[in-house]
C-alpha positions as CSV (number, residue, x, y, z in Angstrom):
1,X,0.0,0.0,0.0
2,X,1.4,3.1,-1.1
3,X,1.9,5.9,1.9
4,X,0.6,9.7,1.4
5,X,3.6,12.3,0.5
6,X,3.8,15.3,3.3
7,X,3.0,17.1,0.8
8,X,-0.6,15.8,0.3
9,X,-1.0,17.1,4.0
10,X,-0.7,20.7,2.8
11,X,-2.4,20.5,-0.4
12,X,-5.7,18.6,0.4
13,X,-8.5,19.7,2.7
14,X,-10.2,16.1,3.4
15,X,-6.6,14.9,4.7
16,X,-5.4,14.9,7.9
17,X,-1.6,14.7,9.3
18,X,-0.3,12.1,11.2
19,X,-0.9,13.7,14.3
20,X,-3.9,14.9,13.7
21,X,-4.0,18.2,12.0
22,X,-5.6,19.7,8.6
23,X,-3.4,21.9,8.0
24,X,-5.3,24.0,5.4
25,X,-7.3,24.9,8.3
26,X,-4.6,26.0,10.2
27,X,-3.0,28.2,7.1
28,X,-6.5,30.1,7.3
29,X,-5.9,30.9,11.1
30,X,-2.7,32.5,9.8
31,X,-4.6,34.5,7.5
32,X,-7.0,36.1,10.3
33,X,-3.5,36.5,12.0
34,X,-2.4,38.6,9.5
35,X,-5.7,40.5,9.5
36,X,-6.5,44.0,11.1
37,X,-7.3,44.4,14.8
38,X,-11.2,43.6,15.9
39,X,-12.7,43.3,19.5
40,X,-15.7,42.5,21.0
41,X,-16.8,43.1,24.4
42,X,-19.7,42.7,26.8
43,X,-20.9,45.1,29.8
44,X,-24.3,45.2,32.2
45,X,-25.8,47.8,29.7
46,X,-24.7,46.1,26.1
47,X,-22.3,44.7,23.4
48,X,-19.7,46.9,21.5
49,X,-17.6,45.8,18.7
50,X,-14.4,48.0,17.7
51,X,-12.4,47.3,14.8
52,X,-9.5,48.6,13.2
53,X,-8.8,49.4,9.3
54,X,-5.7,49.3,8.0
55,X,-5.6,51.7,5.4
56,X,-2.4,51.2,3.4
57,X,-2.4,54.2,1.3
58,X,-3.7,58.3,1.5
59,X,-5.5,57.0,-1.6
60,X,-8.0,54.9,-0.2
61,X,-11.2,56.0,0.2
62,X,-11.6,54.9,4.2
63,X,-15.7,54.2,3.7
64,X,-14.8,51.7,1.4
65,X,-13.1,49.6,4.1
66,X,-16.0,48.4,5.8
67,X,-15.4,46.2,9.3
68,X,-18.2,45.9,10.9
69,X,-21.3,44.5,8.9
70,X,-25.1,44.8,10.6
71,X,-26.9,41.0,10.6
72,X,-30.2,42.3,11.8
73,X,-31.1,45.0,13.3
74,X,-29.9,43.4,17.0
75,X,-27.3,41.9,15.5
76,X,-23.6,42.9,14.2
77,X,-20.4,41.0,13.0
78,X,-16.8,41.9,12.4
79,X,-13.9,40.1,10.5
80,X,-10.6,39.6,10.6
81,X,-8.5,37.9,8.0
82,X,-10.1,37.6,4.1
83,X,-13.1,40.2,4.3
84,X,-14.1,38.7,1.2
85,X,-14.6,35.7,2.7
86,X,-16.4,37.6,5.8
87,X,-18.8,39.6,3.3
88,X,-20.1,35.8,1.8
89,X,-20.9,34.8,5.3
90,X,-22.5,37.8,6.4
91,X,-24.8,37.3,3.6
92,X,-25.7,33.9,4.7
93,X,-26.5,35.4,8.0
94,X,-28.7,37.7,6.6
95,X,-30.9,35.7,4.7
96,X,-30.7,32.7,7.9
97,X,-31.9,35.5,10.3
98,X,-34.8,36.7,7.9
99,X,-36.0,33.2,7.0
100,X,-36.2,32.8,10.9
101,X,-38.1,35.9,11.0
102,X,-40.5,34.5,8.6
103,X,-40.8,31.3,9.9
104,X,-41.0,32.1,13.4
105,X,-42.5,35.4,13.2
106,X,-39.8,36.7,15.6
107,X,-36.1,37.7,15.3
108,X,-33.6,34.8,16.0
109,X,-31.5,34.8,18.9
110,X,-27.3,35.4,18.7
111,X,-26.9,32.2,19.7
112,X,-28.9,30.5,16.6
113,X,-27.3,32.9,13.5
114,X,-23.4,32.1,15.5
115,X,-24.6,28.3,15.3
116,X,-26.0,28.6,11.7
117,X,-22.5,30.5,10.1
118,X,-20.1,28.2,11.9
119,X,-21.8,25.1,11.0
120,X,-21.1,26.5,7.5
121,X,-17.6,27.2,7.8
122,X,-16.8,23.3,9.3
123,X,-18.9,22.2,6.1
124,X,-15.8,24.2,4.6
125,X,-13.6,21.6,6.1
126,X,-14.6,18.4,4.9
127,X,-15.1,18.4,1.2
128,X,-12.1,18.3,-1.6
129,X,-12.6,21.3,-4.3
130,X,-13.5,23.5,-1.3
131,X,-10.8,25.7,0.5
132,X,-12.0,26.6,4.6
133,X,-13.5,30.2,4.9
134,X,-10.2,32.6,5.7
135,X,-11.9,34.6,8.1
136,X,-12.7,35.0,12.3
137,X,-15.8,36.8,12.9
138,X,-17.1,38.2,16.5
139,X,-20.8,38.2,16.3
140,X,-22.2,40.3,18.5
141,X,-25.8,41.5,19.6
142,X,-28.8,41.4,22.4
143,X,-31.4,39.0,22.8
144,X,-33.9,37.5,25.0
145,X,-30.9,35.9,27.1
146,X,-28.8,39.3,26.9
147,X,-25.4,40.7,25.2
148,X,-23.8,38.1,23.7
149,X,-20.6,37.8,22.1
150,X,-19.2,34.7,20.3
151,X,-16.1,34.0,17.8
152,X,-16.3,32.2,14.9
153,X,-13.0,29.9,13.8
154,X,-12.0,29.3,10.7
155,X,-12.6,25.6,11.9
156,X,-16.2,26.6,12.8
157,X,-15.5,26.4,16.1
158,X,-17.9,28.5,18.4
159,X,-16.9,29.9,21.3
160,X,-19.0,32.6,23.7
161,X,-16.8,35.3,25.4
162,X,-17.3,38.2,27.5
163,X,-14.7,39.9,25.7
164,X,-12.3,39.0,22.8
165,X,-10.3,39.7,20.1
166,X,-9.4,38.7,16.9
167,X,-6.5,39.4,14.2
168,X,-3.2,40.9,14.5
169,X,-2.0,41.3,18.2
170,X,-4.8,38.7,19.6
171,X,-2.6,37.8,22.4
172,X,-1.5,41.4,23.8
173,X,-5.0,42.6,23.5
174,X,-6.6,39.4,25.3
175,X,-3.8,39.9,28.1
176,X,-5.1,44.0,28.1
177,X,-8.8,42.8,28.3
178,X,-8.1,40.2,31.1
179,X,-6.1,42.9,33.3
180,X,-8.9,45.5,32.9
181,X,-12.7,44.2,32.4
182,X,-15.0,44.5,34.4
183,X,-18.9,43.1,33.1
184,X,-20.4,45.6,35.9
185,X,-18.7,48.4,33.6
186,X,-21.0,51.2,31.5
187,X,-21.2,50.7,27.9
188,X,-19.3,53.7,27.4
189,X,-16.5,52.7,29.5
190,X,-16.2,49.2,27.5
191,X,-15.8,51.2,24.0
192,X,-12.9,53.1,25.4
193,X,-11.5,50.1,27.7
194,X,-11.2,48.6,23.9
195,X,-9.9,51.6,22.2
196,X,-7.1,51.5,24.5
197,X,-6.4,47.9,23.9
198,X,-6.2,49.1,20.4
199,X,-4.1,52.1,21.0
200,X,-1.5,50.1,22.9
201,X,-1.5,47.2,20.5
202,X,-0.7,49.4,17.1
203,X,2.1,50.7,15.7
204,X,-0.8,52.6,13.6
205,X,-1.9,56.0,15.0
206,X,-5.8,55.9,16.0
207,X,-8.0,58.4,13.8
208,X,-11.8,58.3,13.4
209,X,-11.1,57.4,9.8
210,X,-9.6,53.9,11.1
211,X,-11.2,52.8,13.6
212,X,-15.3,51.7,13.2
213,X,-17.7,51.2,16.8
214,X,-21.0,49.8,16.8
215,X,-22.8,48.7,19.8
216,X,-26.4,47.3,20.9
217,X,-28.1,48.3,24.2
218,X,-30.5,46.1,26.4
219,X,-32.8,49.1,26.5
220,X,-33.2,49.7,22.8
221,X,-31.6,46.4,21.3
222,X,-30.6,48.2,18.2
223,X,-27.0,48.1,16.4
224,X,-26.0,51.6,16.2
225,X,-22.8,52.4,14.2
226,X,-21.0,55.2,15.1
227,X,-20.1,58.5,12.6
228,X,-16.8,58.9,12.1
229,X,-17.4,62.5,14.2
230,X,-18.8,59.8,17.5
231,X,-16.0,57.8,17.1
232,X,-13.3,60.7,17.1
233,X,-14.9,61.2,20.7
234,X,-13.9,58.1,22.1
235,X,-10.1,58.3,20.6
236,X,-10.5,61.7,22.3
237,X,-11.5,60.3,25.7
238,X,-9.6,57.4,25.9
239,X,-6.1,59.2,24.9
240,X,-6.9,61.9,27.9
């Protein structure tokens, strides 16, 4: 019987190592490595996500680099890694969270619309002539049960958090977010608890033209995105 060559291991997605590992799926985790800067967070009043652009040239237009993408009206998700890939899933969140709607006749729960996308990134896994989705997403929003946050792997791994990061510089903001939370913290304390993550974590400067916020209360449980002029106030506050 003739053995598999290593490189057979890197090549195919429906073939594991000998210890274990797919390793296309863990070439995709290095592509949300190498992705911008994106954190979630939860608090007694809500659920923020902040995200960083990286805008590579004065030419850009920054509105064109969009983050943070709005699910529902209770729900938001951003990327990091391929936000090609992120805007495909995105899209199937949309259309599962409406057909919920219609079905149910009321809007689906965080938990359900995390379960549905990362059931669909492990399909990504499994088949040959498929590559896994490049991308970590936070989903974030309010429900029935409260803020929720959870992070969606490449692997389709879900995991809920009170606060997280994803992309470049996971590591030194998690450490920033574990010295510092607090869930009994106002919503407005969270955004600049992870603005300062951010600040301390880029080599980047922080400008409202960079950096996106959008948030959803347990009072209104609406995703509000912030203006750039909003978001210049909490670069403002937090560098004071």
């Amino acid at each position: 019987m003739y053995g598999v060559s290593p490189q057979a291991y890197d090549r195919a997605i429906t073939v594991f190592s000998p210890d274990g590992r797919l390793f296309q799926v863990e070439y995709a985790k290095e592509a949300v490595k190498r992705g911008a800067t994106a954190i979630g967070i939860t608090c007694k009043e809500g659920v923020a996500l902040v995200a960083f652009k990286s805008i590579h040239s004065k030419l850009v237009v920054p509105e064109s680099l969009k983050k943070i993408f709005e699910v529902d009206s209770h729900i938001c998700v951003t990327a990091s890694g391929l936000i090609a890939d992120a805007r495909r899933l995105v899209e199937i969140a949309r259309v599962d969270s409406q057909r919920h709607r219609i079905t149910y006749n009321e809007p689906p729960s965080v938990d359900s619309i995390s379960r549905s996308v990362c059931d669909l990134m492990q399909v990504y896994t499994q088949y040959g002539g498929i590559r896994p989705f490049g991308v970590s997403l936070l989903i974030a929003g309010v429900d029935a049960q409260g803020p929720k946050l959870f992070e969606a792997e490449p692997s389709g791994a879900m995991t809920a958090y009170k606060a997280d990061a994803i992309g470049a510089n996971k590591k030194e903001v998690d450490e920033y977010l574990e010295s510092k939370y607090d869930e009994k913290m106002p919503l407005d304390d969270a955004i600049r608890l992870c603005v300062e993550s951010l600040r301390k974590t880029q080599e980047a400067k922080l400008m409202q033209e960079n950096v996106e916020i959008s948030f959803a209360t347990l009072k209104n449980k609406k995703v509000i995105s912030l203006l750039d002029k909003e978001v210049g106030k909490y670069l403002k506050s937090s560098s004071s």
